[in-house]
C-alpha positions as CSV (number, residue, x, y, z in Angstrom):
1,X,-68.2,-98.1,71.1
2,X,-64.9,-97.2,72.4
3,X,-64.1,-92.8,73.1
4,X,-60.9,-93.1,70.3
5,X,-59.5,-89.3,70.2
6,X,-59.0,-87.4,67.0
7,X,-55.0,-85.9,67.4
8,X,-57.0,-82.4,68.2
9,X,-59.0,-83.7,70.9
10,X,-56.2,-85.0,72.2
11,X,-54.7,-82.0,72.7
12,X,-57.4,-80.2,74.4
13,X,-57.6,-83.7,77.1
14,X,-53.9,-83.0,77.5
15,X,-54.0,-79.5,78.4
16,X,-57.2,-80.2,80.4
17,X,-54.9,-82.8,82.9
18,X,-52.1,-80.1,83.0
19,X,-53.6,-77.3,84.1
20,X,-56.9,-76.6,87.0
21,X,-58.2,-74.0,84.6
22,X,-58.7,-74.0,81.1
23,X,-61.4,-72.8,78.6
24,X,-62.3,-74.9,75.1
25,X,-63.7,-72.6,72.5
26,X,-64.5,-75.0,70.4
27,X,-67.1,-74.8,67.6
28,X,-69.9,-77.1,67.5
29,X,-69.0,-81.1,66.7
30,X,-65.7,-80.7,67.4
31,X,-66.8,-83.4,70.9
32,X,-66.4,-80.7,73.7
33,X,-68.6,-83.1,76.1
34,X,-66.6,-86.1,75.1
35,X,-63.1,-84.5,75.5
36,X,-64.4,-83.5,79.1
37,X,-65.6,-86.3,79.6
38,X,-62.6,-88.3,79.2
39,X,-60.4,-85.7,81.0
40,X,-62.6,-86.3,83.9
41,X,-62.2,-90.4,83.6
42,X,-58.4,-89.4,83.4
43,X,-58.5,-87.1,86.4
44,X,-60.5,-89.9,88.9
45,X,-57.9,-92.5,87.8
46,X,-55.1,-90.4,89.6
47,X,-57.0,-89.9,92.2
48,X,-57.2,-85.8,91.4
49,X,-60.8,-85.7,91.3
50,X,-64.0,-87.4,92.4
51,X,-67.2,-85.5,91.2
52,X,-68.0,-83.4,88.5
53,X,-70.6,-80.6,89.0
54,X,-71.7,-79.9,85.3
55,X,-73.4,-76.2,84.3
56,X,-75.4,-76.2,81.1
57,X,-78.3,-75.3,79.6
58,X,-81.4,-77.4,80.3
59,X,-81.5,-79.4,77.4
60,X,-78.0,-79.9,77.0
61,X,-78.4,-81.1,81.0
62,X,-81.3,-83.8,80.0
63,X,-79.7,-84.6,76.4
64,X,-75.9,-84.0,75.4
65,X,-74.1,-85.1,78.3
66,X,-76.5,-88.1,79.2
67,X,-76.4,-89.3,75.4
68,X,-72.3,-89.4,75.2
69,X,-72.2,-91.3,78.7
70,X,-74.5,-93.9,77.2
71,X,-73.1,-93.7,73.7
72,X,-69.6,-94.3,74.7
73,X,-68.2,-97.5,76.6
74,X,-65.1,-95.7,78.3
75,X,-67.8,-93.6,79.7
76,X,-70.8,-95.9,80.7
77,X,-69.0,-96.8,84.2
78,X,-70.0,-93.0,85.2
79,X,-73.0,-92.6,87.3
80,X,-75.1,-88.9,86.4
81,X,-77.8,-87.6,88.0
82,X,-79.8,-84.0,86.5
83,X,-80.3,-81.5,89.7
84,X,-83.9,-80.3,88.2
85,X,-87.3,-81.1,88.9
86,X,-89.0,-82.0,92.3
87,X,-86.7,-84.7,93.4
88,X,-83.2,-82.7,92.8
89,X,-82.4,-83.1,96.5
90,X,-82.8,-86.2,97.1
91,X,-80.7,-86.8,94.0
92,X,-77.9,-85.2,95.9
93,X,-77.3,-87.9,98.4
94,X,-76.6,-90.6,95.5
95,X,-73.1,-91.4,94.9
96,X,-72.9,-89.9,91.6
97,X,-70.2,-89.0,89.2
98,X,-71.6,-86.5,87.6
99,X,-73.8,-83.7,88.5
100,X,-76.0,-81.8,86.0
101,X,-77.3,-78.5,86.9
102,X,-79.1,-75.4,84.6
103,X,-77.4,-72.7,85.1
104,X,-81.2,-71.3,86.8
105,X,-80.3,-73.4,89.6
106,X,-77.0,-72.1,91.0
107,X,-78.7,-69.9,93.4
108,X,-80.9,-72.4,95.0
109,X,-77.7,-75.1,95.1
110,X,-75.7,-72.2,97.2
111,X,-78.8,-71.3,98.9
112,X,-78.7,-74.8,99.9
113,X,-75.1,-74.9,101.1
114,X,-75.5,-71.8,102.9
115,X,-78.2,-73.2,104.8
116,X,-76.5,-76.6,106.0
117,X,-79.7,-78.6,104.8
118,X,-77.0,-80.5,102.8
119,X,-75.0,-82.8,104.9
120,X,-71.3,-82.6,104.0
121,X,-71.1,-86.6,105.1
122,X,-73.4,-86.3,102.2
123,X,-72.8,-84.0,99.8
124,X,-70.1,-81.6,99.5
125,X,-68.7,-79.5,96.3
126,X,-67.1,-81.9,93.5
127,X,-63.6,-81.0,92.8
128,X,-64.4,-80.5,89.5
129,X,-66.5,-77.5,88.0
130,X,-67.5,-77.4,84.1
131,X,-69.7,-74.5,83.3
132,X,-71.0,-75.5,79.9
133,X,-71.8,-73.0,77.1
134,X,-69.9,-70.3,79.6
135,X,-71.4,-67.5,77.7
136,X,-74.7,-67.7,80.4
137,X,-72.3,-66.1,83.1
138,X,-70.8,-63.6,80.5
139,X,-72.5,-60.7,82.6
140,X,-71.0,-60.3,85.9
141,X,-74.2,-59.0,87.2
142,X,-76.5,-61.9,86.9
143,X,-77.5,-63.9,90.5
144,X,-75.9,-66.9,89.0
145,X,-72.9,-65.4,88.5
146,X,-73.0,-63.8,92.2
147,X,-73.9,-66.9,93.4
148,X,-71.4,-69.2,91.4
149,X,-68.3,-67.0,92.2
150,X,-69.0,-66.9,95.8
151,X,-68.4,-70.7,95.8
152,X,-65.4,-70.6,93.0
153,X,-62.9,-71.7,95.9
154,X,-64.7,-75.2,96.6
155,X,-63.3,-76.2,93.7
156,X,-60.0,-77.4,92.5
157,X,-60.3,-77.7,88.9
158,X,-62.7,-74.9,86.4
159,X,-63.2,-75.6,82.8
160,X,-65.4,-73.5,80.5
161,X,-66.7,-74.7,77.2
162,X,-68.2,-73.0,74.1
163,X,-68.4,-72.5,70.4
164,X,-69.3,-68.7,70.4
165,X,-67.2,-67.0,73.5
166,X,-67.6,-63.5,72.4
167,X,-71.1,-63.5,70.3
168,X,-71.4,-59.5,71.2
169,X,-67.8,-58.8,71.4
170,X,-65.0,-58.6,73.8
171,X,-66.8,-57.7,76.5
172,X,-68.5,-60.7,77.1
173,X,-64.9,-62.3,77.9
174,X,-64.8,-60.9,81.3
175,X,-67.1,-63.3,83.3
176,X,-66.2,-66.0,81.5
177,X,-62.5,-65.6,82.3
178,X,-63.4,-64.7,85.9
179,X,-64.3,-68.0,86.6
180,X,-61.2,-69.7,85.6
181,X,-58.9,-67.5,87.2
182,X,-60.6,-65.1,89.4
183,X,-59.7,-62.1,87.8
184,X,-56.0,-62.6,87.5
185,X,-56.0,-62.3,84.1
186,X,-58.7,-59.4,83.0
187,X,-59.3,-57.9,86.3
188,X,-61.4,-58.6,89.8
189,X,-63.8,-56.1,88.2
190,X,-65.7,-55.4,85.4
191,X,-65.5,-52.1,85.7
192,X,-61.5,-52.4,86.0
193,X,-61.6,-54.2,83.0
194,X,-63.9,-51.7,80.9
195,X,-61.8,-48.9,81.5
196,X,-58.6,-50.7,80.3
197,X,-59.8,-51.8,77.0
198,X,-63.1,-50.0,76.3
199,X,-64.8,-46.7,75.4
200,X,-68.0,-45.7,76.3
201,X,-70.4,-45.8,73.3
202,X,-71.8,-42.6,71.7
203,X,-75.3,-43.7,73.2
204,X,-73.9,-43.9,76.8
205,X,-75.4,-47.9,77.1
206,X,-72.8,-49.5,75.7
207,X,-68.9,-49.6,75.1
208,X,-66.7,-50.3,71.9
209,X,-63.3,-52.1,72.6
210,X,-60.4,-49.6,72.6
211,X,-58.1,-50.7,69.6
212,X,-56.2,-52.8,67.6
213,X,-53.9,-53.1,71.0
214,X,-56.3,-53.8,73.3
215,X,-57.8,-56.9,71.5
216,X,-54.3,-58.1,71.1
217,X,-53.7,-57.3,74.9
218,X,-56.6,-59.4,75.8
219,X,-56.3,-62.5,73.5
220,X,-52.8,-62.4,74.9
221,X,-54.0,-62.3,78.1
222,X,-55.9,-65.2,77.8
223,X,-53.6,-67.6,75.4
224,X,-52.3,-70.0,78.1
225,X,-55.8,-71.2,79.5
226,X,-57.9,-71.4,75.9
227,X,-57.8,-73.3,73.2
228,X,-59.8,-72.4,70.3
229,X,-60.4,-74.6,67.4
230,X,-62.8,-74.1,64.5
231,X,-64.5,-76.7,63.0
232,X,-64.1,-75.8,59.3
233,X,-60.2,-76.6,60.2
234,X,-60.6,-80.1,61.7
235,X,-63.9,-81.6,60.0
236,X,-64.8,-82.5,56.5
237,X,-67.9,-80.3,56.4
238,X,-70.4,-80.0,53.5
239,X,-70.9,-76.2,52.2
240,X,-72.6,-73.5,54.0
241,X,-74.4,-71.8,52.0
242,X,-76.5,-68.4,52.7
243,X,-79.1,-66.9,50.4
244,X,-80.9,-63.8,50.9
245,X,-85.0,-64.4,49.9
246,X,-86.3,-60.7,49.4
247,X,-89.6,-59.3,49.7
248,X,-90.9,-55.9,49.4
249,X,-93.4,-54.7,51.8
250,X,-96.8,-53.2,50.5
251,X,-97.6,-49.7,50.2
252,X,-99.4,-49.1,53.1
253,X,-97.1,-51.5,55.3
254,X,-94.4,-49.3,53.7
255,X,-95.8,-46.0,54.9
256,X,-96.6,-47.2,58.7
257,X,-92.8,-48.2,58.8
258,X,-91.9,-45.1,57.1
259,X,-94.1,-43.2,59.7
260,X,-92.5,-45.2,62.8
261,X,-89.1,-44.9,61.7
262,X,-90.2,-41.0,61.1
263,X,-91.9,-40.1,63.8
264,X,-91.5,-43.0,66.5
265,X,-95.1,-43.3,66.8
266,X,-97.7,-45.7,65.3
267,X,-101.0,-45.6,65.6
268,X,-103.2,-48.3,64.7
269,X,-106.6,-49.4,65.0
270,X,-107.4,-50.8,68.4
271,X,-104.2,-49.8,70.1
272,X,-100.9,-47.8,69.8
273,X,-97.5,-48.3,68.9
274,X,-94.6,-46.0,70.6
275,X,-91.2,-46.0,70.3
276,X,-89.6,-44.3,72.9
277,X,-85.8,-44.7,72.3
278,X,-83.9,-46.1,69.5
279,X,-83.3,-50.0,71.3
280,X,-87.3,-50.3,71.2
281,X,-87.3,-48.6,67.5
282,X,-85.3,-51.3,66.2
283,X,-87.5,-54.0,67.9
284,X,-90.8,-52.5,67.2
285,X,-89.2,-51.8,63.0
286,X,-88.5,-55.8,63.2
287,X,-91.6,-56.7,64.0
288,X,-93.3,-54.8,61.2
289,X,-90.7,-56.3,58.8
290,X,-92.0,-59.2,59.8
291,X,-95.7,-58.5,59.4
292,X,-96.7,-58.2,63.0
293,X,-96.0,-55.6,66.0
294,X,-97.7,-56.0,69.5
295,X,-99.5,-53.0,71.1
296,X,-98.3,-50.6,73.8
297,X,-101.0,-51.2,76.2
298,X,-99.8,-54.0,78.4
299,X,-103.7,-54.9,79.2
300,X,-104.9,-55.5,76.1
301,X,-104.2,-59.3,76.0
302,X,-105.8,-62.2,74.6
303,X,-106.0,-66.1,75.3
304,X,-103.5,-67.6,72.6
305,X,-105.8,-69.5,69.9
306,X,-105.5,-73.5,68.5
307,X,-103.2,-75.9,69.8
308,X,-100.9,-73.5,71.4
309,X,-100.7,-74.2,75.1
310,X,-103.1,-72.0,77.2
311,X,-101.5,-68.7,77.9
312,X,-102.6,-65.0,78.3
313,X,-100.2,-63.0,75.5
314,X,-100.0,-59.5,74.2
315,X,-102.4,-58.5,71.4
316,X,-101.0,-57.8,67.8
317,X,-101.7,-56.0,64.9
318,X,-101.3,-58.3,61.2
319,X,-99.1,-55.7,59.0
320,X,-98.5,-57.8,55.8
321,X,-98.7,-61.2,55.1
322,X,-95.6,-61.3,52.7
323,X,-93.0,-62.6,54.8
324,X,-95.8,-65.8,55.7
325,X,-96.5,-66.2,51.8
326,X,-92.7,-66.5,51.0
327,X,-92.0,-68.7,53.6
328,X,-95.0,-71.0,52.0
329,X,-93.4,-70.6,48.5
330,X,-90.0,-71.9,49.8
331,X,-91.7,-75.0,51.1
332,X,-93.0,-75.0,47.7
333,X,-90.0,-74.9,45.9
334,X,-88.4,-77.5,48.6
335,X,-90.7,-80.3,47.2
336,X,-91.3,-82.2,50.7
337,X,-87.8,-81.5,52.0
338,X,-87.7,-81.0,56.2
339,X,-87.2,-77.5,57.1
340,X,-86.5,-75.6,60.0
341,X,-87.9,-72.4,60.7
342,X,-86.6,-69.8,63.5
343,X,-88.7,-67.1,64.7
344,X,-88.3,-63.9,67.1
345,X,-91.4,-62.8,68.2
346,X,-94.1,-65.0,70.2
347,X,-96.7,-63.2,67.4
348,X,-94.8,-64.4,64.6
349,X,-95.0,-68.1,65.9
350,X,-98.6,-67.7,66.2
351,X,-99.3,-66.1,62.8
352,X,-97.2,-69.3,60.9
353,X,-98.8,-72.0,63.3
354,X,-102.4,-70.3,61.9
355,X,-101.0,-70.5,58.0
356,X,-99.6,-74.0,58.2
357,X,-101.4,-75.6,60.9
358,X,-101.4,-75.4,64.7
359,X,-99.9,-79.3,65.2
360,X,-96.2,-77.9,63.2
361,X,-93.8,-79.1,65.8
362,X,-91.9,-75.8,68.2
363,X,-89.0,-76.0,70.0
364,X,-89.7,-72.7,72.1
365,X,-89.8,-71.8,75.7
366,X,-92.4,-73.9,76.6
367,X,-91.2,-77.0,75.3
368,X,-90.3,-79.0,78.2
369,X,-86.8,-81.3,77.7
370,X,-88.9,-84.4,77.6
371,X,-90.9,-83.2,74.5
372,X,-87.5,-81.7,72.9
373,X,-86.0,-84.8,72.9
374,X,-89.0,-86.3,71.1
375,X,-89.3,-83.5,68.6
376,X,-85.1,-84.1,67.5
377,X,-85.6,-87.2,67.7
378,X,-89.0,-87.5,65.1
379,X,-86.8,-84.6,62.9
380,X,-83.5,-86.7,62.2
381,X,-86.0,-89.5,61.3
382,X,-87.6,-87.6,59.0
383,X,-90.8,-87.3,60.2
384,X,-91.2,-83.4,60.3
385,X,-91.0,-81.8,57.0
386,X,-91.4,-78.4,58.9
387,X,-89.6,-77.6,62.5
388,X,-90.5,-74.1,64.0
389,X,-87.7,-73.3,66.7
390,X,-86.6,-70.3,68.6
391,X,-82.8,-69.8,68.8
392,X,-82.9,-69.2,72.3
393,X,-83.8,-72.3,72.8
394,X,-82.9,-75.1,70.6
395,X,-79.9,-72.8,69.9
396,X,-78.0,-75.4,72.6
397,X,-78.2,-79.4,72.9
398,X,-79.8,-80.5,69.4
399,X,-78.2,-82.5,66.7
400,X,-80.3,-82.2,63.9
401,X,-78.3,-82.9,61.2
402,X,-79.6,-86.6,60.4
403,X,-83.5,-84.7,59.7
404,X,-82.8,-81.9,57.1
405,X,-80.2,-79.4,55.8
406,X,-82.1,-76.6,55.4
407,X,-82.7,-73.4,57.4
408,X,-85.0,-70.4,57.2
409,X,-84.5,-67.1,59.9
410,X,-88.1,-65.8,59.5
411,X,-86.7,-62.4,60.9
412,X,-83.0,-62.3,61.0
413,X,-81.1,-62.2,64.4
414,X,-78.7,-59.6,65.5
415,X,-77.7,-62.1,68.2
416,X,-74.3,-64.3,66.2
417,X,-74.3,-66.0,69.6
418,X,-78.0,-67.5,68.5
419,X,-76.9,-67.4,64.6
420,X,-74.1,-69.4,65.3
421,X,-75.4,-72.0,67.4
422,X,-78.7,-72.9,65.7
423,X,-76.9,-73.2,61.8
424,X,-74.6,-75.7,64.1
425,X,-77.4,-77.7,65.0
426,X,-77.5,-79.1,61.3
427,X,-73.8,-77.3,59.9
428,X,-71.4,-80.1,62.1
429,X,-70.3,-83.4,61.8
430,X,-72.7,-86.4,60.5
431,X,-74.0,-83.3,57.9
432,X,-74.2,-85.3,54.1
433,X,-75.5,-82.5,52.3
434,X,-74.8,-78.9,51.9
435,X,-76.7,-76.6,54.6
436,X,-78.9,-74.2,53.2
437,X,-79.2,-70.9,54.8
438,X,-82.2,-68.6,53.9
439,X,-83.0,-65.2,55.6
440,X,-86.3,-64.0,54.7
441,X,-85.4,-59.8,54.6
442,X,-87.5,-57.3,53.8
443,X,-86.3,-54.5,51.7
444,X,-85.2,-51.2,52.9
445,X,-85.8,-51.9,56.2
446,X,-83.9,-52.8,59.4
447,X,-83.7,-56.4,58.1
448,X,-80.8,-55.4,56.1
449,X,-79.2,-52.9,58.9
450,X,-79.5,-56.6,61.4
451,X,-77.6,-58.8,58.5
452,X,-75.2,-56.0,58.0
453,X,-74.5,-55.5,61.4
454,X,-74.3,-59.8,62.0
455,X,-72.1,-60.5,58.9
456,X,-69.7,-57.7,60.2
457,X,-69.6,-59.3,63.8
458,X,-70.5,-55.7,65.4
459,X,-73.3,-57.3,66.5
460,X,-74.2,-54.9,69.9
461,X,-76.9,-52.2,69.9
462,X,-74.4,-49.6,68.6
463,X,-73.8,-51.4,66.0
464,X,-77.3,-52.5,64.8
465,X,-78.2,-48.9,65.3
466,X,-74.7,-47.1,63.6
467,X,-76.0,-49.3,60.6
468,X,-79.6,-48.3,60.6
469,X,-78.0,-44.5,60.7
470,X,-76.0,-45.3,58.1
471,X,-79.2,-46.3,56.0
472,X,-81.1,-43.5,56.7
473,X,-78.4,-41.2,54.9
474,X,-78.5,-42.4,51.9
């Protein structure tokens, strides 16, 4: 099947050929891989370019880009090879188009460089860079990022893609525009770019964009290399639709939360709960929202139980059980129909694997890309009424919109950046019906503070936290 360009796509290959730097923020199914893809094609024709070094997630390495060289015949003339697993160096002496690396191994490719066990007669930098969901080098202080900008200049053309640039705010922008331009735009530094446009925040952690100025300064800034398109714009998209399933917690869960929030200290039977600043209180009043928290003592472990694969994990303490029990009554009321589940906490994922059975399909941080693509794969044909996932990881890479149209956030997220992504997995094109959105919140707690803070995009910890003050004064 022939690559034929919508008129928006278009655009974005057009402004890809014109200029060496450019950024697509474009939301999910709006063919960011393809649009590359045949910029690239376009690029080696003219002689520009010969290779394309590819940074994504690991998934999105072993399924997206693979999947839309195969599925499209302007594209199937391009040779790939994935830089992961035991044989990734000897994949760098094949005559590849494309290269696909995690972003987890930028340090060992320029490791490798720096070392000269790479022949340049057999490998050398691609002209082309495309960093792939770009929000994985929004902090300036990571080793990838160190590593990836000391090699910036081995490349001629940079191109950063992603649906959700600025999931925690402005300040995520700053690494992400450093690696098209080098910090012509924002600044060299992240600390010259704080203090331009930011305040330090009343905690002393974080920082709150300046103004109404400032964010106009920025975007302004940054308006001749990114294009941003939504999808609700371009696409003929079913309804999104988000519903709030309540549940009240039980008197004595009520009065250990009401104790921790309190006091900042829980004590329970067999181990001890602390809270010793007001980023671990949230965490630790999530977990009990959601029926479990895990002890203090870091030695007071257990072997996970059932099916799970073997692993030595933090014990927990069972709170409630209400969250679990209206999670079974939606798949009650759903009659059979596939849902996905997406958990927080690793003791969360244990306590629904031992309610609804330890064989329920995860997409988590142990599931290796082989058995992800299996999973997505058994979902969109319909043979997984229930799919338990973390965000973090099958936030990136999935299209699941073919299985099911239904979502449940067992705990909700603070993280839009996660929120975003894994609603895209079934909200984007190919979607039929409308998507179903539930959020399992309990009441009166910092459930509603997290939703809140999410639905008002002041998704960092000050904002999380100014909410939870602002509940507490009521």
């Amino acid at each position: 099947m022939p690559f034929v360009p919508h008129f928006y796509q278009e655009t974005a290959i057009s402004e890809m050929l014109q200029k060496p730097a450019y950024g697509l923020f474009l939301d999910p199914g709006l063919g960011k891989t393809a649009i590359t893809l045949a910029a690239f094609d376009l690029l080696r024709q003219q002689g520009i370019v010969n290779r394309m070094l590819v940074i994504a997630p690991l998934r999105v390495c072993y399924d997206v880009w693979p999947d839309e060289i195969r599925k499209w015949t302007d594209f199937q003339h391009l040779k790939f090879e994935i830089l992961h697993g035991p044989k990734k160096e000897e994949r760098l002496t094949s005559n590849a188009d494309v290269f696909l690396l995690n972003p987890e191994g930028v340090e060992w490719l320029v490791q490798k460089r720096e070392k000269a066990n790479i022949s340049d007669r057999v490998w050398s930098w691609p002209e082309m860079l495309v960093c792939d969901e770009s929000t994985r080098f929004k902090h300036g202080n990571t080793n990838r990022f160190k590593a990836l900008k000391v090699v910036l200049d081995q490349f001629d053309r940079r191109y950063i893609l992603t649906g959700t640039p600025a999931p925690n705010g402005y300040m995520d922008l700053w690494g992400q525009a450093y690696l098209l331009d080098q910090g012509k735009r924002l600044g060299a530094y992240i600390t010259h770019y704080r203090n331009r446009f930011f305040d330090q925040s009343w905690d002393g952690f974080g920082y709150t964009i300046r103004g109404p100025e400032q964010i106009a300064d920025i975007q302004n800034r940054l308006q001749d290399v990114v294009l941003r398109l939504e999808g609700a714009d371009y696409l003929k998209l079913p309804p999104l639709i988000k519903k709030t399933i309540s549940v009240q917690l039980p008197q004595k869960a009520r009065e250990l939360y009401d104790q921790l929030e309190d006091e900042l200290v829980l004590k329970l039977r067999g181990g001890e709960v602390t809270a010793a600043n007001a980023g671990v209180l949230s965490s630790k009043l999530r977990q009990v929202a959601g029926g479990f928290v895990y002890f203090d003592e870091e030695d007071n472990i257990l072997e996970a139980e059932g099916e799970l694969p073997p692993r030595r994990m933090r014990k927990a303490a069972q709170i409630h059980d209400v969250k679990i029990e209206a999670l079974a009554d939606l798949l009650e009321e759903l009659q059979g129909e596939p849902l996905l589940v997406a958990y927080e906490f690793q003791h969360e994922l244990t306590g629904i694997l031992k309610r609804f059975g330890w064989n329920v399909p995860v997409l988590g941080a142990g599931t290796t890309p082989t058995r992800g693509t299996k999973i997505s794969r058994a979902w969109n044909e319909g043979r997984i009424p229930l799919l338990l996932a973390h965000p973090a990881s099958a936030g990136w890479g999935l299209n699941l919109q073919e299985g099911g149209s239904k979502i449940c956030w067992y705990t909700p997220t603070w993280n839009l950046e996660h929120y975003i992504q894994l609603i895209g997995r079934q909200w984007r094109q190919g979607q039929k019906k409308p998507v179903f959105v539930y959020s399992l919140v309990a009441n009166h707690t910092t459930d509603v503070d997290v939703v809140e803070a999410r639905e008002s995009k002041d998704v960092d910890q000050k904002g999380l936290l100014d909410a939870f003050k602002r509940r507490r004064s009521l």
